[in-house]
NUMARVO-427042 format. One line per field, with one value per residue: x, y, z of N, C-alpha, C in turn; residue number from 1. Coordinates in pm, 1 decimal. Layout:
% NUMARVO-427042
n_xx: c(X|...)
n_yy: c(Y|...)
n_zz: c(Z|...)
ca_xx: c(X|...)
ca_yy: c(Y|...)
ca_zz: c(Z|...)
c_xx: c(X|...)
c_yy: c(Y|...)
c_zz: c(Z|...)
semar: c(NUM|...)
//
This chain:
% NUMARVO-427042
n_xx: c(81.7|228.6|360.5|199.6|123.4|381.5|418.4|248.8|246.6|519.0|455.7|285.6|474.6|569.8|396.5|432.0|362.3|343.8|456.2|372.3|97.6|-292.8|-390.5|-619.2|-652.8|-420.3|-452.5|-704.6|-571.8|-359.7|-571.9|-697.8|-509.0|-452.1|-714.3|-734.7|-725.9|-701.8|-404.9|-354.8|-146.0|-68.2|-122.6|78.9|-33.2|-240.3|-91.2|106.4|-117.7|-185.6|33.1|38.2|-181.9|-265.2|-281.5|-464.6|-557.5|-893.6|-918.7|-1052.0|-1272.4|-1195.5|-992.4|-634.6|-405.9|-196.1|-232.1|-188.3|93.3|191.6|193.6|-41.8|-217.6|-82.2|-164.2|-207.8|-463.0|-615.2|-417.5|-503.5|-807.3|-763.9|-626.4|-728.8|-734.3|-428.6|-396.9|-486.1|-411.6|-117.2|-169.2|-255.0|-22.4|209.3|44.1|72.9|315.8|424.2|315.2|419.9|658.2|589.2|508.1|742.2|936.0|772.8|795.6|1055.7|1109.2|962.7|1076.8|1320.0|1203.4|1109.9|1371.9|1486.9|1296.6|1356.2|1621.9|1545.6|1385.2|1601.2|1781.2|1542.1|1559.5|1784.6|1847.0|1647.2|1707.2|1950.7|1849.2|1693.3|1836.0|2020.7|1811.4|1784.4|1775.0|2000.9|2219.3|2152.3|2246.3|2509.8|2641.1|2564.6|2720.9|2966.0|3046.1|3020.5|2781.9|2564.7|2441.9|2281.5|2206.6|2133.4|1791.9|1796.9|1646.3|1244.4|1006.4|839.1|499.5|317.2|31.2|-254.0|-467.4|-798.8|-1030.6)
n_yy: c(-118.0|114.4|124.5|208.7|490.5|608.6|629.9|712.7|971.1|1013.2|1085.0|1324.0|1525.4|1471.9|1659.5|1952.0|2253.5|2550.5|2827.3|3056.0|2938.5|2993.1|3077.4|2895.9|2726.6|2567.2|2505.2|2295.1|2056.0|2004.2|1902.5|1719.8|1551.6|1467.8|1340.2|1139.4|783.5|596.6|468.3|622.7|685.6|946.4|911.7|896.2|1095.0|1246.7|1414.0|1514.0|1658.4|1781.8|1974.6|2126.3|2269.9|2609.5|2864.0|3143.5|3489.4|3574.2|3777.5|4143.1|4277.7|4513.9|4671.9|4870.7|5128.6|5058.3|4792.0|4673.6|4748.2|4642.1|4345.7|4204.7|4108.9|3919.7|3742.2|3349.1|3264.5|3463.6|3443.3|3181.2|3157.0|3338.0|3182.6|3091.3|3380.6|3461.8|3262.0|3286.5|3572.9|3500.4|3351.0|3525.9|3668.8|3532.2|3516.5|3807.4|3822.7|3667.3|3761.5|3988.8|3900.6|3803.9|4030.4|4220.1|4042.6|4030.9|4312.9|4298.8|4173.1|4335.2|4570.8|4460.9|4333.1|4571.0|4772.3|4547.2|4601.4|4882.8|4839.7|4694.5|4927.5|5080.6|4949.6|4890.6|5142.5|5231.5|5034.7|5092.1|5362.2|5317.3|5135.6|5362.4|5512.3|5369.6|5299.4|5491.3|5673.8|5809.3|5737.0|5445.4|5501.6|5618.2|5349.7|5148.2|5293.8|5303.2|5010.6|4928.2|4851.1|4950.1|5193.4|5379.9|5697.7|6013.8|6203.2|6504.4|6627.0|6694.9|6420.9|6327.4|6336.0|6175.2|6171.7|5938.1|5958.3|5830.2|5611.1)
n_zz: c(0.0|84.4|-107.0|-335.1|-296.1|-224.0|-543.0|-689.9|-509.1|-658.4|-904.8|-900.6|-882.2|-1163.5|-1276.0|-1401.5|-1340.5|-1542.9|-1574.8|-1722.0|-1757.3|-1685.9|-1391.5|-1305.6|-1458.7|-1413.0|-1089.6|-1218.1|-1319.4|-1100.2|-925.1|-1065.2|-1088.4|-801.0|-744.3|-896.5|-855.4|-1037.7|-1156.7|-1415.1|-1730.9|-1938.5|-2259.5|-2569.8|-2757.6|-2656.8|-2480.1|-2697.4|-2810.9|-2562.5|-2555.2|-2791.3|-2746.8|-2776.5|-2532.1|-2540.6|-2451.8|-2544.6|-2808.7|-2825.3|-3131.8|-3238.6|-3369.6|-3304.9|-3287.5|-3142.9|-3107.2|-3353.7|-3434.7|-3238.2|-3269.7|-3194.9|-3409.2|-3546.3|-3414.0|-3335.4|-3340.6|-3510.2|-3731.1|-3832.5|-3852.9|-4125.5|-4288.5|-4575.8|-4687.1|-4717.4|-4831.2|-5103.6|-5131.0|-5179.1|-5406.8|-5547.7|-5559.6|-5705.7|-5993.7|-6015.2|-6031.8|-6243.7|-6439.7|-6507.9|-6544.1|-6800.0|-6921.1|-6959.0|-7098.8|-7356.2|-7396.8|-7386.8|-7660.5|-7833.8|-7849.4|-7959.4|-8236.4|-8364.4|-8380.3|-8599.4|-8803.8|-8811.2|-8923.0|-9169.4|-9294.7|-9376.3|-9492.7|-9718.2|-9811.4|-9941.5|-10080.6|-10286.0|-10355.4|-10494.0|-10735.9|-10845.9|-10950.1|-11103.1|-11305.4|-11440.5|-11724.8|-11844.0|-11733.6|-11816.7|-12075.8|-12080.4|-12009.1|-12162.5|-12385.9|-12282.9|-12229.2|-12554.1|-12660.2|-12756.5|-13052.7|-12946.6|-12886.0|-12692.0|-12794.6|-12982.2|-13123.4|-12999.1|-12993.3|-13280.3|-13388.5|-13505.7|-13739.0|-13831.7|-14034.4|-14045.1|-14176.8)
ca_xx: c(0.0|280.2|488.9|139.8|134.5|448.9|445.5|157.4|402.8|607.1|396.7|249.4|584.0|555.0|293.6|478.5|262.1|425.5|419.4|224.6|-63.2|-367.8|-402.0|-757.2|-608.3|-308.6|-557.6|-765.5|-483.2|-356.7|-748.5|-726.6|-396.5|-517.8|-876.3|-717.9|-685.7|-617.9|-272.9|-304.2|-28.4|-128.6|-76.5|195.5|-135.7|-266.1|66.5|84.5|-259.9|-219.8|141.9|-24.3|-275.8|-227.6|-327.0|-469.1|-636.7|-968.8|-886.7|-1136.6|-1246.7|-1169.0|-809.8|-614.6|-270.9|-144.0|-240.6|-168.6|200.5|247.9|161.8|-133.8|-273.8|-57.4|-215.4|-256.2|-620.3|-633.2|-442.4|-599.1|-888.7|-787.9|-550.0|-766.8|-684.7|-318.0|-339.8|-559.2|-329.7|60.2|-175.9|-250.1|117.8|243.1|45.3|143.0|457.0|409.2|247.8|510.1|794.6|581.3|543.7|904.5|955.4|671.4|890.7|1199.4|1090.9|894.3|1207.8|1400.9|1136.3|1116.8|1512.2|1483.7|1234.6|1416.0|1729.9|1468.7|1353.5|1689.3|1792.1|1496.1|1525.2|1897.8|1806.6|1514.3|1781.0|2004.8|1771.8|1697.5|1978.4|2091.7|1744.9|1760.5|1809.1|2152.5|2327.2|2166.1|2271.3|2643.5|2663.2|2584.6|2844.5|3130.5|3036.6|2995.2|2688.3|2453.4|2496.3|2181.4|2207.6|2018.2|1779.3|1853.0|1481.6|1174.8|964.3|771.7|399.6|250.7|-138.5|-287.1|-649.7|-867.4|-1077.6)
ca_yy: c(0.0|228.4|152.5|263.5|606.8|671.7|587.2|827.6|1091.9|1075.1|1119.1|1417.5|1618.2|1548.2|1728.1|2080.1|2370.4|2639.2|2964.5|3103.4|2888.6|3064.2|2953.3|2824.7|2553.1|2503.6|2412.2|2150.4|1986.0|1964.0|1803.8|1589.9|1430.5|1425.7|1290.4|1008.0|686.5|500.6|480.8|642.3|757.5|973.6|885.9|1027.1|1137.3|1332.1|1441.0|1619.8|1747.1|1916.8|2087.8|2149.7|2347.2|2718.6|2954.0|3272.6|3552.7|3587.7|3970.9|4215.8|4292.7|4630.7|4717.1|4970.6|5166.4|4961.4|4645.9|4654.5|4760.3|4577.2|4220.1|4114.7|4146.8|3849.2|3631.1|3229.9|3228.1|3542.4|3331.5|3074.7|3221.7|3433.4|3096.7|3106.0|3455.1|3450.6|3190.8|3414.4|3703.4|3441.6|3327.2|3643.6|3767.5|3520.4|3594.2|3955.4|3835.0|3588.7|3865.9|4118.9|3915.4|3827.3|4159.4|4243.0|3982.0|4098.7|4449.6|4294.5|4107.1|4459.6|4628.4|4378.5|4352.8|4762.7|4746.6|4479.2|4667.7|4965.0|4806.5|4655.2|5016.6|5158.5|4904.6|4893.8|5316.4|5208.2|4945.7|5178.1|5490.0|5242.0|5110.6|5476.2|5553.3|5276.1|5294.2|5653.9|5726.6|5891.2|5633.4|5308.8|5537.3|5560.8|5261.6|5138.7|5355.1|5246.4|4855.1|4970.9|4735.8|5023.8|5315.7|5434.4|5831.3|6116.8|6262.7|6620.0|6686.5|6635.2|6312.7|6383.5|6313.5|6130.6|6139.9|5872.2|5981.9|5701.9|5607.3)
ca_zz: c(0.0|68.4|-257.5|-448.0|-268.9|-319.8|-657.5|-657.7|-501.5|-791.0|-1032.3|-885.6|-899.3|-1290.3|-1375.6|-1324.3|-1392.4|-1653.5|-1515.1|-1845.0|-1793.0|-1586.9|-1243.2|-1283.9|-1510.0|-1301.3|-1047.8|-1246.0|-1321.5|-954.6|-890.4|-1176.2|-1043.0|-663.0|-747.9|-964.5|-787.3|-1118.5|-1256.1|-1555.5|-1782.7|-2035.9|-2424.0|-2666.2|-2879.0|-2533.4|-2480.8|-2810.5|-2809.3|-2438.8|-2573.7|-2925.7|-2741.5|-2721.7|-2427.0|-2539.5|-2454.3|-2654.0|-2832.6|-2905.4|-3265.7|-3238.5|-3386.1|-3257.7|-3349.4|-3081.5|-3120.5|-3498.0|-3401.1|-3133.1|-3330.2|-3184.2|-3493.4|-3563.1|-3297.3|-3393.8|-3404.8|-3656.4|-3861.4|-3836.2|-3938.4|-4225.9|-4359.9|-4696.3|-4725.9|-4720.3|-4958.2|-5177.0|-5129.1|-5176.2|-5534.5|-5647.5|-5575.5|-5776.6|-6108.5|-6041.8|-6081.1|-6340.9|-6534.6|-6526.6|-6602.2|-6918.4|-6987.1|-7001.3|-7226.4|-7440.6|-7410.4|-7492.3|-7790.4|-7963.8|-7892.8|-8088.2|-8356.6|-8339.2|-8476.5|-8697.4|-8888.8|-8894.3|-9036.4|-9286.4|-9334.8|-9437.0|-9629.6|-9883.4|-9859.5|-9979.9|-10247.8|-10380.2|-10407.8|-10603.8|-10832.1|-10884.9|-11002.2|-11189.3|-11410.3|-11500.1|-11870.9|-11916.4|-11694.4|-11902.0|-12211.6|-12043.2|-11960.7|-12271.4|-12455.2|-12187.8|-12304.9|-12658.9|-12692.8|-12867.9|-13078.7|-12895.9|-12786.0|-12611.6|-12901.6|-12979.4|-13090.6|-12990.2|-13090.1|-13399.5|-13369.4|-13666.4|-13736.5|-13949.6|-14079.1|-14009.8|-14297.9)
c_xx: c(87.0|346.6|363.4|133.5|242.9|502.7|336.6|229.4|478.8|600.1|335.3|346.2|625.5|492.4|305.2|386.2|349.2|393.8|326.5|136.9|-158.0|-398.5|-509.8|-694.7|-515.7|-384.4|-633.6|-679.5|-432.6|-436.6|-697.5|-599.3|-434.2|-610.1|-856.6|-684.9|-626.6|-504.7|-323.0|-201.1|-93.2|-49.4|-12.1|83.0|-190.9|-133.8|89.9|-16.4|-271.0|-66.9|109.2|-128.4|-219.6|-322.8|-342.1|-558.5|-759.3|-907.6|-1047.2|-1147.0|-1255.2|-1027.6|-770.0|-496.6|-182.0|-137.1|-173.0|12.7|289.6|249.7|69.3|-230.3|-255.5|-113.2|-230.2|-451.6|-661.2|-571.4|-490.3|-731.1|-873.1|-677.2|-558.7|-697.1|-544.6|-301.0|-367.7|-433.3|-191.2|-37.8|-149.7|-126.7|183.1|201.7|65.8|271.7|474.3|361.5|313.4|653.4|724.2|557.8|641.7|927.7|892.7|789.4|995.0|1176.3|1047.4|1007.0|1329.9|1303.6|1146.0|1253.8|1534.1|1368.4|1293.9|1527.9|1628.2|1464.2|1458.2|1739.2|1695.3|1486.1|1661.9|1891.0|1711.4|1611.2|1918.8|1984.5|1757.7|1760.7|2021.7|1994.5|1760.6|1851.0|2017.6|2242.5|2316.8|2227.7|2451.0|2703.9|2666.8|2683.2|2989.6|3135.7|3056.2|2854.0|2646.0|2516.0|2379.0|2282.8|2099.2|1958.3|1788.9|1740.0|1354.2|1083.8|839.9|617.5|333.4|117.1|-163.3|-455.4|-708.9|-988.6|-1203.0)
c_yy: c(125.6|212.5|246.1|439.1|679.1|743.4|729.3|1014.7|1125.6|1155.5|1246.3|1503.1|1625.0|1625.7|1872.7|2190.9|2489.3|2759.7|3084.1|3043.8|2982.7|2970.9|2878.2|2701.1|2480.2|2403.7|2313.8|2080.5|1916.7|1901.0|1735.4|1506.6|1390.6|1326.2|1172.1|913.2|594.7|513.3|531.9|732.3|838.6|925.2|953.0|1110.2|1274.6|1387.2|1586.6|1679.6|1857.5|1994.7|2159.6|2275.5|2548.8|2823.5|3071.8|3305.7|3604.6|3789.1|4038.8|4227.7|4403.4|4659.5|4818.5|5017.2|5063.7|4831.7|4606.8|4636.6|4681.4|4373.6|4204.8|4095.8|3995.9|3694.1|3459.0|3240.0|3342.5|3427.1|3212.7|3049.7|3259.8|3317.2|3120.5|3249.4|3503.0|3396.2|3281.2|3520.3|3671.0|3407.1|3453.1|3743.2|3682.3|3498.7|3708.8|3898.0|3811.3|3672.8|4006.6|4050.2|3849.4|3928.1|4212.9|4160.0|3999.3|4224.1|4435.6|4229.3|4241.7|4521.2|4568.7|4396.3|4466.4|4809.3|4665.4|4538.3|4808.1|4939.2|4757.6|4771.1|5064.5|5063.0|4888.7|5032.2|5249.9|5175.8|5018.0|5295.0|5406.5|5192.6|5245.1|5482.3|5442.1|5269.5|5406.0|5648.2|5690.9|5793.5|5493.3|5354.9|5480.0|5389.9|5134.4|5186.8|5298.2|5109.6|4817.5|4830.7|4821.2|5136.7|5398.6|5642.5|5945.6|6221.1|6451.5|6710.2|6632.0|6530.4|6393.5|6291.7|6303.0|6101.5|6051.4|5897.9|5836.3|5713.3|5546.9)
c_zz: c(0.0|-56.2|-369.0|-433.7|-265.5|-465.9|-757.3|-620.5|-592.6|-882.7|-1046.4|-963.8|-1104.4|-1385.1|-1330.6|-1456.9|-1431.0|-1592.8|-1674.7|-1845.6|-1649.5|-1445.3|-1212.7|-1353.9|-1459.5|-1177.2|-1044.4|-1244.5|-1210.0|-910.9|-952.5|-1101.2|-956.4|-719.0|-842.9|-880.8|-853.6|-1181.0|-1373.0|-1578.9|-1885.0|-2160.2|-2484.2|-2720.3|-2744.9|-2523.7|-2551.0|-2789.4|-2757.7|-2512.2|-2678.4|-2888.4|-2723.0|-2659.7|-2507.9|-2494.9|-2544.4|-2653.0|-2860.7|-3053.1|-3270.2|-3271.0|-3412.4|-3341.4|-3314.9|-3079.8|-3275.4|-3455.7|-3297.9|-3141.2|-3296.2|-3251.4|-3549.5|-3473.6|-3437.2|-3462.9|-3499.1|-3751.2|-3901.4|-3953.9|-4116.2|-4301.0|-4531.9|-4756.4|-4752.9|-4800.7|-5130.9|-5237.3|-5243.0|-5373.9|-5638.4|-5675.0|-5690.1|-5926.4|-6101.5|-6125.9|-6236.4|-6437.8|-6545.5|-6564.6|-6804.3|-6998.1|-7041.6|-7109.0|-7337.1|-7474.1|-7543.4|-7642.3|-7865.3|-7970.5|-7992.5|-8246.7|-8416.0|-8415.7|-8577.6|-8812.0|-8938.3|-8954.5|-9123.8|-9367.1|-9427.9|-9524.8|-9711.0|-9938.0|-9964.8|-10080.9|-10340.7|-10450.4|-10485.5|-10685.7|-10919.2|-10977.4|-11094.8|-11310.6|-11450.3|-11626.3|-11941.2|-11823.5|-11747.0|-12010.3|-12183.6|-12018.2|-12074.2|-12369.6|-12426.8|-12239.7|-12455.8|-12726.7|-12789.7|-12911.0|-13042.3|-12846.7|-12785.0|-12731.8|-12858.0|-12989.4|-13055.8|-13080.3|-13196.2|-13326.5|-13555.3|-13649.1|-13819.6|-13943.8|-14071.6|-14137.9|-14267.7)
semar: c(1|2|3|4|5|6|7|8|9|10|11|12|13|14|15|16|17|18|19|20|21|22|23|24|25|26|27|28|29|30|31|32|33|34|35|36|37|38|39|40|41|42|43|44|45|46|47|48|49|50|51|52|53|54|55|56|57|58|59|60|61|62|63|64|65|66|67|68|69|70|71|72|73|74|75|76|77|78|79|80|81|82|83|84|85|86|87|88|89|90|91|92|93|94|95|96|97|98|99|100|101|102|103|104|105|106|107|108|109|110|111|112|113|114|115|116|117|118|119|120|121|122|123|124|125|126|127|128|129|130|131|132|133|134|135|136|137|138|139|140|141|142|143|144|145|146|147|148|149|150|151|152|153|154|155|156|157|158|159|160|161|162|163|164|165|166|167)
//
């Protein structure tokens, strides 16, 4: 009989009360051990559960300068709460993103295109003002002369205009 009340004794001294918990629960606890007669141990699953649990103060829904600043804005059970929204928020940040670095690339590609058109531009101004020039009259005439292909040259008067009466 005495080894069980000792044994009892022991077990008391492990159930040490955290100086952050409120003293009303400190209390049950102290009952609950006393007022047990049966050995029990508690379970790893209990165990976890009671350390898992967290002590707060319910907050007001009133938010202040202070409170905002001071975190308790951050409290567990806000987030808790507002979980969805965070996720909400972390999605919609990353199509921001996702939608600005395809923009840029959009950018950079017109700006490339944007130059590749104007080198297009200047070279067909180029090829057009060389064509020019190379069809015009008095330089196929020269050019002809320098080869001596034709005895073609630049008439001296104007073309005659011939009527034929129609009958």
């Amino acid at each position: 009989m005495k080894k069980k009340e000792t044994e009892k004794e022991q077990e008391a001294p492990r159930l040490v009360v955290e100086q952050t918990e409120a003293p009303e629960k400190a209390d049950a606890r102290a009952r609950h051990a006393e007022a047990s007669d049966v050995e029990e141990k508690p379970t790893l699953k209990e165990i976890i559960q009671e350390q898992a649990k967290e002590d707060e103060t319910p907050h007001s829904n009133t938010f202040t300068l202070r409170k905002i600043l001071g975190g308790d804005i951050l409290s567990t059970s806000t987030i808790r709460r507002q979980v969805w929204v965070f996720m909400l928020i972390t999605l919609f940040v990353i199509i921001y993103i996702s939608n600005r670095y395809s923009c840029q690339q959009d950018l950079i590609e017109i700006d490339r295109l944007q130059k590749e058109l104007l080198h297009a531009k200047y070279k067909a101004l180029s090829s057009s003002s060389q064509l020019t020039e190379k069809c015009r009259e008095s330089h196929v005439l020269n050019q002809l002369q320098n080869n001596k292909d034709s005895l073609l040259k630049i008439a001296n008067q104007p073309p005659y205009i011939i009527n034929i009466p129609e009958e």
